[in-house]
Backbone as JSON, one array per atom type, in Angstrom:
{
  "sequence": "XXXXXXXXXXXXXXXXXXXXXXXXXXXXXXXXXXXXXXXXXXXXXXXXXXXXXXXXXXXXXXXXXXXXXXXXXXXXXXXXXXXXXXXXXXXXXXXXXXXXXXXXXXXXXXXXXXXXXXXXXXXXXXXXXXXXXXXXXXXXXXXXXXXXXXXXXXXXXXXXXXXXXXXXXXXXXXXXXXXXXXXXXXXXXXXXXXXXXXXXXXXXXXXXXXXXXXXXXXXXXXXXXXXXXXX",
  "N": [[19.37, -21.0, 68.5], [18.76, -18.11, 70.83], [16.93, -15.92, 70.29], [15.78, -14.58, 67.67], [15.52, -12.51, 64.54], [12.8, -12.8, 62.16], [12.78, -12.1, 58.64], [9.78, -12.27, 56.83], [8.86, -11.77, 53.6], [6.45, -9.58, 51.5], [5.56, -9.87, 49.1], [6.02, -12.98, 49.25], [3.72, -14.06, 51.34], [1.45, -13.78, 49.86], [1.62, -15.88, 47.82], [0.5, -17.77, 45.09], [-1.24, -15.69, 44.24], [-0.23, -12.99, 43.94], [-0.46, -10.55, 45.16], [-2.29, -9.06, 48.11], [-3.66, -11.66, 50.8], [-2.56, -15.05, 51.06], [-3.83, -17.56, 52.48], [-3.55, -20.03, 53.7], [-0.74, -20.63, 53.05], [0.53, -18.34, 54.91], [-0.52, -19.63, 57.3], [1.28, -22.24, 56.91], [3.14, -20.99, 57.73], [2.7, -19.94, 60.57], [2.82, -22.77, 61.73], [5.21, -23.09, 61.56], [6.44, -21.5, 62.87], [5.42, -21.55, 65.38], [6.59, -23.94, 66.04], [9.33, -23.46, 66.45], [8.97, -21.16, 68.66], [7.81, -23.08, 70.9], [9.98, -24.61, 71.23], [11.45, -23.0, 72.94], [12.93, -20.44, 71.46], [13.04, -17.16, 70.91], [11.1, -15.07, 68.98], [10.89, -12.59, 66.99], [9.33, -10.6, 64.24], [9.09, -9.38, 61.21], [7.57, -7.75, 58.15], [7.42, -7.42, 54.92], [5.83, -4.8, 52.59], [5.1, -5.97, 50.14], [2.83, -7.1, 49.29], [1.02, -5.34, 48.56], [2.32, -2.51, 48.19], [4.68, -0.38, 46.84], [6.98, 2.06, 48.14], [8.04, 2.94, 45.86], [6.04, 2.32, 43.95], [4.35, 4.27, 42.25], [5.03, 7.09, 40.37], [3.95, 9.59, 40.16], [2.72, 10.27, 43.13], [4.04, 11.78, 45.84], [6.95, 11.22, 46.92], [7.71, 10.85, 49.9], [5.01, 10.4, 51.08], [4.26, 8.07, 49.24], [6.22, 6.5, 50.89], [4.66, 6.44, 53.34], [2.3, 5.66, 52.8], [3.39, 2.42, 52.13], [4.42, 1.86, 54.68], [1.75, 1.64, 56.33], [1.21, -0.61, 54.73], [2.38, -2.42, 55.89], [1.78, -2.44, 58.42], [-0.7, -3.94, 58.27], [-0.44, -5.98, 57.32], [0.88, -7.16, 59.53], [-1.0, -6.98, 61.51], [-2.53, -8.75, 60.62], [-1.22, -11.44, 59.82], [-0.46, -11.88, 62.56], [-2.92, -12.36, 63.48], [-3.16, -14.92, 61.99], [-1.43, -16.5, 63.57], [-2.47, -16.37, 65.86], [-4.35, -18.02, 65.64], [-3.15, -20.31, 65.47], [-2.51, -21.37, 68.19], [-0.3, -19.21, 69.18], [0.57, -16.36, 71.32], [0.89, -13.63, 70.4], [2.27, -9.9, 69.81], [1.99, -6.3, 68.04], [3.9, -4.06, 67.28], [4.95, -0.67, 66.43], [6.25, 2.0, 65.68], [4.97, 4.15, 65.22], [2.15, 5.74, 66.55], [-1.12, 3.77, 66.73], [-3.15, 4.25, 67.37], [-5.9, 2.13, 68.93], [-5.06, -0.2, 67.47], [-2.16, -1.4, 67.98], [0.37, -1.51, 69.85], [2.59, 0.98, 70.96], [6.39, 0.92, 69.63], [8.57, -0.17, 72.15], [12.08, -1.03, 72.98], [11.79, -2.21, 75.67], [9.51, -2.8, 76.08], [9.48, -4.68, 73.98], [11.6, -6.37, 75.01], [9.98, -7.28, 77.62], [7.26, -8.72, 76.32], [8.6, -10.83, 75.18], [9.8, -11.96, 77.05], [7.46, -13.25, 78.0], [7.01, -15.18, 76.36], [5.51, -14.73, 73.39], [5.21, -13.87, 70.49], [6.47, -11.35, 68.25], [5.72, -8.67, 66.69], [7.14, -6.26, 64.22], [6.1, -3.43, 62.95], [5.14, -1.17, 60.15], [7.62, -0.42, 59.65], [10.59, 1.83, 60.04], [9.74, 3.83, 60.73], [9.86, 6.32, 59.28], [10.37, 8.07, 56.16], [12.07, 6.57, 52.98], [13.58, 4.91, 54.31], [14.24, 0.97, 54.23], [12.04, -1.85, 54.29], [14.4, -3.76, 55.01], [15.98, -2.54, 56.09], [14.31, -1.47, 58.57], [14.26, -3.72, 59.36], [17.02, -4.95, 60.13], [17.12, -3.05, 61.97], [15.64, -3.47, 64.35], [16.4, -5.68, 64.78], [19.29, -5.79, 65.89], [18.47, -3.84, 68.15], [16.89, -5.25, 69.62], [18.78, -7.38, 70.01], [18.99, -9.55, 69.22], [20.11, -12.83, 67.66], [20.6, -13.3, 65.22], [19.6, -13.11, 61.93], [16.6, -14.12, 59.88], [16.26, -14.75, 56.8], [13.24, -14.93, 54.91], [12.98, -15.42, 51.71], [12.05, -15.16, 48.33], [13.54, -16.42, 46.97], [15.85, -19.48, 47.08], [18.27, -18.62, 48.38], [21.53, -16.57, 48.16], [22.95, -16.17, 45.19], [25.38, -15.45, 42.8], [24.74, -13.77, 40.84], [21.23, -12.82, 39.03], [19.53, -15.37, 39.26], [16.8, -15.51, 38.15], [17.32, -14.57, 35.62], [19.83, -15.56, 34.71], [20.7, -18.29, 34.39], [22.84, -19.81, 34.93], [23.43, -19.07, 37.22], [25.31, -18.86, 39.86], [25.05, -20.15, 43.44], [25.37, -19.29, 46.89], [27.16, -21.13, 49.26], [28.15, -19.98, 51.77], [28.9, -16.5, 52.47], [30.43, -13.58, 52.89], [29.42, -10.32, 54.86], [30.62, -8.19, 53.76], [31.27, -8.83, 51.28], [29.29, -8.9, 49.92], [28.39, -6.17, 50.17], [30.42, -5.15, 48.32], [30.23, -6.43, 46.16], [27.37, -6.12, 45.32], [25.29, -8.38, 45.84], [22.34, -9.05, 45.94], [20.8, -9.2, 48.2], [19.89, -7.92, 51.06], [19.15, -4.88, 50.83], [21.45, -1.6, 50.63], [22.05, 0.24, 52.74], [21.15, -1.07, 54.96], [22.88, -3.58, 54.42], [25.31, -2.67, 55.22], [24.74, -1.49, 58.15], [24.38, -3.9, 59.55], [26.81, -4.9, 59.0], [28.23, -2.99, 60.22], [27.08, -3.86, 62.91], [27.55, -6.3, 63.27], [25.59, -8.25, 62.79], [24.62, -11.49, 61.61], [23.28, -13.25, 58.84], [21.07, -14.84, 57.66], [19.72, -16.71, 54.85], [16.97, -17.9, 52.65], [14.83, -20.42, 50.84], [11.26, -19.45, 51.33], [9.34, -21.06, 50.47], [10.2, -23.51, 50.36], [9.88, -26.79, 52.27], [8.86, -27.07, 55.47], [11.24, -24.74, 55.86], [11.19, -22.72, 57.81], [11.8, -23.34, 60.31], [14.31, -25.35, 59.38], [16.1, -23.04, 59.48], [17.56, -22.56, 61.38], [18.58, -24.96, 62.23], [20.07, -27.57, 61.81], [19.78, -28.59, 59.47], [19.92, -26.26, 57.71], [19.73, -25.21, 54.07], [19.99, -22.93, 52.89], [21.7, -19.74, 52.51], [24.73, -18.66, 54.15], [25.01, -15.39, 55.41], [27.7, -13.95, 56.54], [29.57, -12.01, 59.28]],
  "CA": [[19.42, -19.58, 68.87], [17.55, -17.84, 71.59], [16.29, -15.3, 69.91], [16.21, -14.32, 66.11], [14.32, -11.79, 63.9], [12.15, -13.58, 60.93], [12.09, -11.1, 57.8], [8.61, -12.19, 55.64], [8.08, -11.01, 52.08], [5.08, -9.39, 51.69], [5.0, -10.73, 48.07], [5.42, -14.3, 49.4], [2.83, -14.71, 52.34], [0.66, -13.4, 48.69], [1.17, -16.96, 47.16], [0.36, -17.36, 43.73], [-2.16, -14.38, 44.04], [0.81, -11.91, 44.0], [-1.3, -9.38, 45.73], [-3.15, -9.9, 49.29], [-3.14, -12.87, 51.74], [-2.89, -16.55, 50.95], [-4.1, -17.7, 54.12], [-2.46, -21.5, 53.41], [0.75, -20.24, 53.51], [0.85, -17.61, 56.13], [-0.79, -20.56, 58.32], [2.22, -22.92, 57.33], [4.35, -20.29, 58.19], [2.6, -19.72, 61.38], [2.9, -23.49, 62.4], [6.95, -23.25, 61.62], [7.01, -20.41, 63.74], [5.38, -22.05, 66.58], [7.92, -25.14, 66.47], [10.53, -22.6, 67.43], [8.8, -21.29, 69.97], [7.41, -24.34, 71.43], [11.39, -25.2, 71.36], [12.51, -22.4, 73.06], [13.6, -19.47, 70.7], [11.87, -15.53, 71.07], [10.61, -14.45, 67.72], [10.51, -11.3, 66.39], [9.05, -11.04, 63.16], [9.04, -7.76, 59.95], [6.84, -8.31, 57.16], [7.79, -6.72, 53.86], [4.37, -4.76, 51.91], [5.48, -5.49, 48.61], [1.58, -7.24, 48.34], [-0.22, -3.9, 48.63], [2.53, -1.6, 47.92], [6.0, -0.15, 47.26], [7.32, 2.89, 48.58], [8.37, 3.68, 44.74], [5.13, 2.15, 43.11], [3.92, 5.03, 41.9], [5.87, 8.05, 40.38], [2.88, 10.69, 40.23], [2.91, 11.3, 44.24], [5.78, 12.63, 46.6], [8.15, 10.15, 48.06], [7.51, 10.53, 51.63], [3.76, 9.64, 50.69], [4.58, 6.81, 49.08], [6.33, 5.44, 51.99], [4.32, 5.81, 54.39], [1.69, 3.77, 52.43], [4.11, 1.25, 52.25], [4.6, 1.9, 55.95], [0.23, 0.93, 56.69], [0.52, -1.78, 54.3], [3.16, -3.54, 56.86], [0.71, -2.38, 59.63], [-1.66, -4.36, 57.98], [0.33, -7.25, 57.1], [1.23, -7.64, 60.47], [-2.26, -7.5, 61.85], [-3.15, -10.04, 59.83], [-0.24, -12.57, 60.22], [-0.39, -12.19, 63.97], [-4.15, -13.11, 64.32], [-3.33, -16.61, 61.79], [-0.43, -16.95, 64.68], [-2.62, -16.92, 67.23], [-5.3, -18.96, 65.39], [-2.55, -22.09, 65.3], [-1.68, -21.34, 69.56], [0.34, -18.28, 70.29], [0.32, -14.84, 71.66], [1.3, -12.06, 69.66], [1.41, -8.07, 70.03], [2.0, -5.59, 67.28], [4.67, -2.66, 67.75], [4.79, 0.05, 65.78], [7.23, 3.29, 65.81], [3.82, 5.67, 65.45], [0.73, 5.73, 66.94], [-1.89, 3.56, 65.43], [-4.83, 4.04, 68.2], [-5.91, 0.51, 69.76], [-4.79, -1.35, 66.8], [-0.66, -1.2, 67.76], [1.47, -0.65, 70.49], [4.07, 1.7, 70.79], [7.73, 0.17, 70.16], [9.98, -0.12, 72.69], [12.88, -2.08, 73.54], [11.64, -2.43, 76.92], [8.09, -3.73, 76.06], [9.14, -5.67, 72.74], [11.48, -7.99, 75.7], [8.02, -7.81, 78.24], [6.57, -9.86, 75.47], [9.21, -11.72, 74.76], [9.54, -12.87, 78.55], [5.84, -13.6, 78.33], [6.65, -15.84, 75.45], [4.8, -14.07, 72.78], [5.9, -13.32, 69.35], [6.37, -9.96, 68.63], [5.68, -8.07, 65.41], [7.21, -4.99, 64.16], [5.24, -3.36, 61.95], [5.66, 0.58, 60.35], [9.28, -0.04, 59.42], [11.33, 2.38, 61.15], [8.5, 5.28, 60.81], [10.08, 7.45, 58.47], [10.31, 7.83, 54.66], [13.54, 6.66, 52.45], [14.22, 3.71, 54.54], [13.16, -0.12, 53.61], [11.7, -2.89, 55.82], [15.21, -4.32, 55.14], [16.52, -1.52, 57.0], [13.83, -2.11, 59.73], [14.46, -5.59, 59.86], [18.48, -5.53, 60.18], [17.63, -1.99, 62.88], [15.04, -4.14, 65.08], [17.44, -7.26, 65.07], [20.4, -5.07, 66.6], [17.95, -3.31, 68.82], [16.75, -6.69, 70.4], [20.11, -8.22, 70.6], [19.04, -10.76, 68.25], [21.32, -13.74, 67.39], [20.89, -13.74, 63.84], [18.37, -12.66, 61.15], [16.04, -15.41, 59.32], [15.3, -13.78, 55.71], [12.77, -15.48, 53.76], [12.89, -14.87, 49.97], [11.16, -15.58, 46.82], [14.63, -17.17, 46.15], [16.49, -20.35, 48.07], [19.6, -18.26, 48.63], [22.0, -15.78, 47.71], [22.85, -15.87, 44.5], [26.2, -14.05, 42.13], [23.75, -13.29, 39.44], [19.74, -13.33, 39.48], [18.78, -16.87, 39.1], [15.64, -15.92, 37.02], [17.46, -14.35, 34.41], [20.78, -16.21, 34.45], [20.26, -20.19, 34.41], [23.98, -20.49, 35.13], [24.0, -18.17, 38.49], [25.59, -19.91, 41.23], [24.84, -20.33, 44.35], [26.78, -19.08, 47.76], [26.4, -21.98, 50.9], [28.31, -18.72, 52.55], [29.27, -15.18, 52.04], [30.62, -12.49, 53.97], [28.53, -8.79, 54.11], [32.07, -7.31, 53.03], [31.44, -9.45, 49.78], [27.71, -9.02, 49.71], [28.61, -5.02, 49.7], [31.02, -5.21, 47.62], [29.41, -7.11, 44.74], [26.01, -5.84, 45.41], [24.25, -8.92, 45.89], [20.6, -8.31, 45.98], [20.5, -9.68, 49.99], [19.2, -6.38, 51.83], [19.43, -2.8, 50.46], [23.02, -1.31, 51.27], [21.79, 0.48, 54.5], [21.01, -2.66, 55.72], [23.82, -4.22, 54.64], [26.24, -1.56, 56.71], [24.25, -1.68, 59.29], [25.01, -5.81, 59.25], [28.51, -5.21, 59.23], [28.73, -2.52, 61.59], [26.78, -4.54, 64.04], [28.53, -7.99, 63.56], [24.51, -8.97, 62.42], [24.51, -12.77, 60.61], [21.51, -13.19, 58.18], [20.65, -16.56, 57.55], [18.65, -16.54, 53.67], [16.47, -19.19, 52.4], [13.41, -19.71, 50.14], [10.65, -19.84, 52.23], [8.67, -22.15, 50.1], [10.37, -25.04, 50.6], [9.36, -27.5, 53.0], [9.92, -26.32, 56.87], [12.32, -23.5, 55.72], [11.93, -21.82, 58.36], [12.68, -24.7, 60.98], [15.6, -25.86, 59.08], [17.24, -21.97, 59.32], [18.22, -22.41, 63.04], [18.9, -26.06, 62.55], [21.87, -28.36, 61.43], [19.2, -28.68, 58.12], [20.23, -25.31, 56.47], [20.64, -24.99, 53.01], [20.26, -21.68, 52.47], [22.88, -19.0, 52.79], [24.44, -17.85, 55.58], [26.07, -14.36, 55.69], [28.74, -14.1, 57.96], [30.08, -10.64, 59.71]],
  "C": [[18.27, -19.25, 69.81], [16.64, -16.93, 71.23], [16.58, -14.84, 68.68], [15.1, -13.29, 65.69], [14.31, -12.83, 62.54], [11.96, -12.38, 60.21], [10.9, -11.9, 56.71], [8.97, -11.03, 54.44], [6.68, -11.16, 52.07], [4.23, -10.59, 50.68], [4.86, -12.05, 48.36], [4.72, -14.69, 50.4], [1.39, -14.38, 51.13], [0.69, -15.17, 47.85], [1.17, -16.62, 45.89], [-0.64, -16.04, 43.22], [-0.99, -13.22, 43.75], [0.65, -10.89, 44.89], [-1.93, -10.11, 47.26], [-2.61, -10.63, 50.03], [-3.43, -14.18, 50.89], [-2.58, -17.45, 52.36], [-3.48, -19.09, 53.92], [-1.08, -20.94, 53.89], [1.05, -19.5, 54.55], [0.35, -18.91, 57.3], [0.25, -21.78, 58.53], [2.91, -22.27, 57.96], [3.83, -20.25, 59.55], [3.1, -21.14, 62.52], [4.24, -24.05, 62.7], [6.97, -22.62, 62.69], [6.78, -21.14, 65.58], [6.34, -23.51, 67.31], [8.89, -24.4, 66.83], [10.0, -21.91, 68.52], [8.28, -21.92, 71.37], [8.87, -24.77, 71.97], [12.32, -23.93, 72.1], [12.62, -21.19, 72.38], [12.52, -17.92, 70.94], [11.93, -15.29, 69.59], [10.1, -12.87, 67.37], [9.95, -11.07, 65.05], [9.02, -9.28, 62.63], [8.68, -8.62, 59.14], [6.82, -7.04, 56.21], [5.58, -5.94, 53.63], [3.99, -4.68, 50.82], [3.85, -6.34, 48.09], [0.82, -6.53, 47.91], [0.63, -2.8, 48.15], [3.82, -1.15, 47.86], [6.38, 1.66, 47.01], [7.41, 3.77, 46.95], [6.92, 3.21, 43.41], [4.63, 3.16, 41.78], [5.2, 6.34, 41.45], [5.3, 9.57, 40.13], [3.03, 11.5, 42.12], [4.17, 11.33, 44.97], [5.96, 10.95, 47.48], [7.92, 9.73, 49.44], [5.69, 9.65, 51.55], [3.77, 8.98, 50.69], [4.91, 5.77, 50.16], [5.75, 5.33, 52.6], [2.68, 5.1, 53.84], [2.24, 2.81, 52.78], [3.9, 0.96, 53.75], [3.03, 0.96, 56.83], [0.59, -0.14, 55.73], [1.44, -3.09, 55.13], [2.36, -4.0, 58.11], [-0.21, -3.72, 59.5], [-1.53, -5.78, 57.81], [0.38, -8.0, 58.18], [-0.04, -8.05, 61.69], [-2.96, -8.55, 61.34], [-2.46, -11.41, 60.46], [0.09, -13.13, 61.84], [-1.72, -12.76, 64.42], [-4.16, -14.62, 63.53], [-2.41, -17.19, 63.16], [-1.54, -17.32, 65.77], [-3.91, -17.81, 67.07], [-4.6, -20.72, 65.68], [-1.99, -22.0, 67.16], [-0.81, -20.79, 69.49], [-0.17, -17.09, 70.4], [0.96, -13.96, 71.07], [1.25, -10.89, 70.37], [2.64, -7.88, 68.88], [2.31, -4.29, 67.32], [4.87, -1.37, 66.35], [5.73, 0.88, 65.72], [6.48, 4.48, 65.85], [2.68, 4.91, 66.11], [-0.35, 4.94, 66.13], [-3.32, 3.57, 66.65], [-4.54, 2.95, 68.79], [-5.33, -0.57, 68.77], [-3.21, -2.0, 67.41], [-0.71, -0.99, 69.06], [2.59, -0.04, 70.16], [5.28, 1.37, 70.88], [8.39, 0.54, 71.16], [11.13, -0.83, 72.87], [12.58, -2.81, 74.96], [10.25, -3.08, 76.86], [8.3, -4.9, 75.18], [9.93, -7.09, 74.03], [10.51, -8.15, 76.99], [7.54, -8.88, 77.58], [7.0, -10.79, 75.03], [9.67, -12.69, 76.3], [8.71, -13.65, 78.34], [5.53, -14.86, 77.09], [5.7, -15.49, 74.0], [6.25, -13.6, 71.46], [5.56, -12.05, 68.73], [6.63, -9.5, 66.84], [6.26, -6.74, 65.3], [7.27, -4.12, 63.09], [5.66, -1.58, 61.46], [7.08, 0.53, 59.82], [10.15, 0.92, 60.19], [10.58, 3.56, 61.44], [9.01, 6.38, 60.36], [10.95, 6.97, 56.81], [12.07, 7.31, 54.25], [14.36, 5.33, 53.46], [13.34, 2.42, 54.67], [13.06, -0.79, 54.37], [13.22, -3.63, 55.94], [16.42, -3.52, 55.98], [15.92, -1.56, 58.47], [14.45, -2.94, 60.38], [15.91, -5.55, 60.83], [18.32, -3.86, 61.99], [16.72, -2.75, 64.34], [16.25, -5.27, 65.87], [18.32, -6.8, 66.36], [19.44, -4.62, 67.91], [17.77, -4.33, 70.31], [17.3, -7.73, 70.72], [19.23, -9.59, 70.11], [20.15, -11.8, 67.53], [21.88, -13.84, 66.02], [19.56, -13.1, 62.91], [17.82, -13.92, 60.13], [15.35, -14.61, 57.95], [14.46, -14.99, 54.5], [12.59, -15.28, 52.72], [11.9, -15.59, 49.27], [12.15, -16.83, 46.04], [15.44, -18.28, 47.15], [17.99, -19.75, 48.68], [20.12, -17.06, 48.1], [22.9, -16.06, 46.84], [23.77, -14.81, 43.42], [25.53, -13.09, 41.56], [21.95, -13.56, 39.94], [19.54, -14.53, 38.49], [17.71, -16.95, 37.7], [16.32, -15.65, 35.94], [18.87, -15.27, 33.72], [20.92, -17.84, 34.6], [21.75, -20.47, 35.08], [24.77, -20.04, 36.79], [24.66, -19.26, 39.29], [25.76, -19.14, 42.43], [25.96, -20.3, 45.75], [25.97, -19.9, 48.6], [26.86, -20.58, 52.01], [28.82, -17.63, 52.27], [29.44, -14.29, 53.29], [29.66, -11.21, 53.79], [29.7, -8.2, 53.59], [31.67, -7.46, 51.18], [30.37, -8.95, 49.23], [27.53, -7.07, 49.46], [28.94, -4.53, 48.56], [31.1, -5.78, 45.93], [27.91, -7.21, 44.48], [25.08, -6.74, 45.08], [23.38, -8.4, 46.15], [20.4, -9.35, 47.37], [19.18, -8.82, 50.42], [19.98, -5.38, 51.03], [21.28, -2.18, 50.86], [22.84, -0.53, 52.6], [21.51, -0.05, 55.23], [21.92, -3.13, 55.93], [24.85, -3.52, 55.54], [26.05, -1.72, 57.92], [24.41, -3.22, 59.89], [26.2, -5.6, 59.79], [28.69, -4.58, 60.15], [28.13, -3.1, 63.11], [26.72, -5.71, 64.46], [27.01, -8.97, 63.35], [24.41, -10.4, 61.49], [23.13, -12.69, 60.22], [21.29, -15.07, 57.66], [19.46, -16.43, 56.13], [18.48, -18.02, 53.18], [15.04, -18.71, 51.29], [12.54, -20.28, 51.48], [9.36, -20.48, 51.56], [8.63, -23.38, 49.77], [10.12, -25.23, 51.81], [10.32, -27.17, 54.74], [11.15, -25.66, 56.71], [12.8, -23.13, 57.3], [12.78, -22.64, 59.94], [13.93, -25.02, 61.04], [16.8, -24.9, 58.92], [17.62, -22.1, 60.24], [18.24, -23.89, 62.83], [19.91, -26.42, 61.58], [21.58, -28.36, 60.09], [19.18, -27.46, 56.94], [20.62, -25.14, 55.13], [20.7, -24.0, 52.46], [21.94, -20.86, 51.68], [23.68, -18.5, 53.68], [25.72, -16.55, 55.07], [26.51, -13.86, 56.8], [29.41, -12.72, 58.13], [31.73, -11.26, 60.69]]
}
């Protein structure tokens, strides 16, 4: 593929810390990332902020609040994960949907492919910049935006899944699924405004764990064993 969006979990660039960075891992991940673009491919990347924070964490302050914590702790995520990127050789920049001063640029479609000409992997951080919708809503509204080929979701989990895995020993495992199905039987993929947004924009997601060995490598290659959901 020539170009794909990568969704990160916040919780797993956290490691066994649960919380924070585990700089190990975000640095493997950084040196996957650069084999695809070493090979070719534009990278877009969304990074969940479930290490620092979730929109519903709390049930003391107001909703919109909440999110847009959530919203800085992606900011933050993404500032981070873009300077191990460019510690292992590449160029990054860091888009936003608001204003963040000098830290961020301002998204556009028109700058995010600038940077993607320029070879540069491109972060997009903030989620969509308003409350009530999840980075998995980002993720799947970026993808479309940037005429992306496909979506690369890294999980906590190797796949998608009838049942949850942790609690059911006997779940089994989809090699493929449609979003019709994935609606329709409310796998736990993406959120359902995600998933819509999938279907109405013919979006494929490609799911994997991303703590097996070159995951993310083996999602755009013949070596998939993920999931793939098909539109």
């Amino acid at each position: 593929m020539k170009r794909v969006l990568l969704k990160l979990s916040g919780e797993a660039l956290a490691g066994e810390k649960k919380t924070g960075f585990d700089e190990p891992t975000v640095t493997e991940v950084a040196k996957q990332v650069k084999r695809l673009v070493d090979g070719g491919t534009q990278v877009g990347i969304v990074i969940g902020g479930g290490n620092f924070w979730r929109g519903r964490t709390s049930e003391t302050i107001d909703r919109t609040k909440a999110d847009q914590i959530g919203m800085l702790a992606t900011v933050m995520n993404c500032i981070y994960v873009s300077e191990i990127f460019r510690s292992v050789g590449m160029m990054t920049q860091v888009l936003t949907p608001f204003e963040c001063g000098s830290f961020t640029k301002l998204f556009s479609k028109d700058r995010a492919n600038k940077y993607f000409a320029r070879n540069m992997v491109v972060f997009f951080a903030g989620g969509t910049g308003h409350p009530y919708f999840s980075t998995d809503t980002a993720t799947v509204l970026r993808a479309v935006e940037i005429e992306a080929e496909g979506i690369l979701l890294a999980k906590a989990v190797d796949g998608v899944y009838d049942s949850d895995p942790k609690i059911n020993p006997a779940a089994k495992k989809y090699d493929q699924v449609t979003i019709q199905e994935v609606i329709e039987k409310q796998l736990a993929v993406v959120d359902l405004t995600a998933s819509i947004l999938c279907m109405e924009n013919r979006m494929p997601m490609y799911v994997f764990g991303l703590n097996e060995e070159n995951s993310i490598v083996k999602a755009i290659s013949g070596e998939f064993a993920g999931t793939k959901v098909t539109v």
